[in-house]
N, C-alpha and C positions, 0 to 999 in steps of 0.2 A: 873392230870387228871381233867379234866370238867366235874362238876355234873350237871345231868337234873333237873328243878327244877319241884317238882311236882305241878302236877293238880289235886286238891284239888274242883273245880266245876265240874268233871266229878266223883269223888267218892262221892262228897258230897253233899245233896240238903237241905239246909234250907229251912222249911217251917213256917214261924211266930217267935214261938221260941223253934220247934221241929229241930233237924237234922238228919235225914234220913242216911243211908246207900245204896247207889245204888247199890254198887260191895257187895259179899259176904265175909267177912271175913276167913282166912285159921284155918279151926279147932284145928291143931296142931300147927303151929306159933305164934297163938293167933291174941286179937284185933293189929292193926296197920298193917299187912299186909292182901294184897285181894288178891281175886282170877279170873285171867282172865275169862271171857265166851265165848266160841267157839260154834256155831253152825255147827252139823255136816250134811253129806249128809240125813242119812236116818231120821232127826228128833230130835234126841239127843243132849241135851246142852251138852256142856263138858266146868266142871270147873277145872283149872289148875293153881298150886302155884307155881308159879316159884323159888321162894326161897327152900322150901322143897320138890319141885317137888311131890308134893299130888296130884290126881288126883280123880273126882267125875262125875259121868254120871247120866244122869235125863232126864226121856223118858217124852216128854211133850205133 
């Protein structure tokens, strides 16, 4: 089986010689896995860890 290789500029942003986190880390899998963000209909981000399948909602 064929691995995806990750994208590493879409979670990551270097600025000078800080590195940022753009995606949210999964609280229970700890650092190295993230957590998708879904924007819902009425307003609601919904964060989703596809490994632990953890789920967090945040009224913004």
């Amino acid at each position: 089986m064929k691995h995806k290789t990750s994208k590493q500029w879409e979670i990551l942003k270097i600025e000078g010689d800080k590195i940022n986190r753009l995606k949210r880390p999964c609280p229970r899998c700890g650092a190295g896995t993230y957590m998708a963000t879904h924007k819902e209909k009425d307003g609601t981000i919904r964060y989703y860890c596809g490994k632990c399948h953890m789920t967090e909602w945040k009224k913004s």
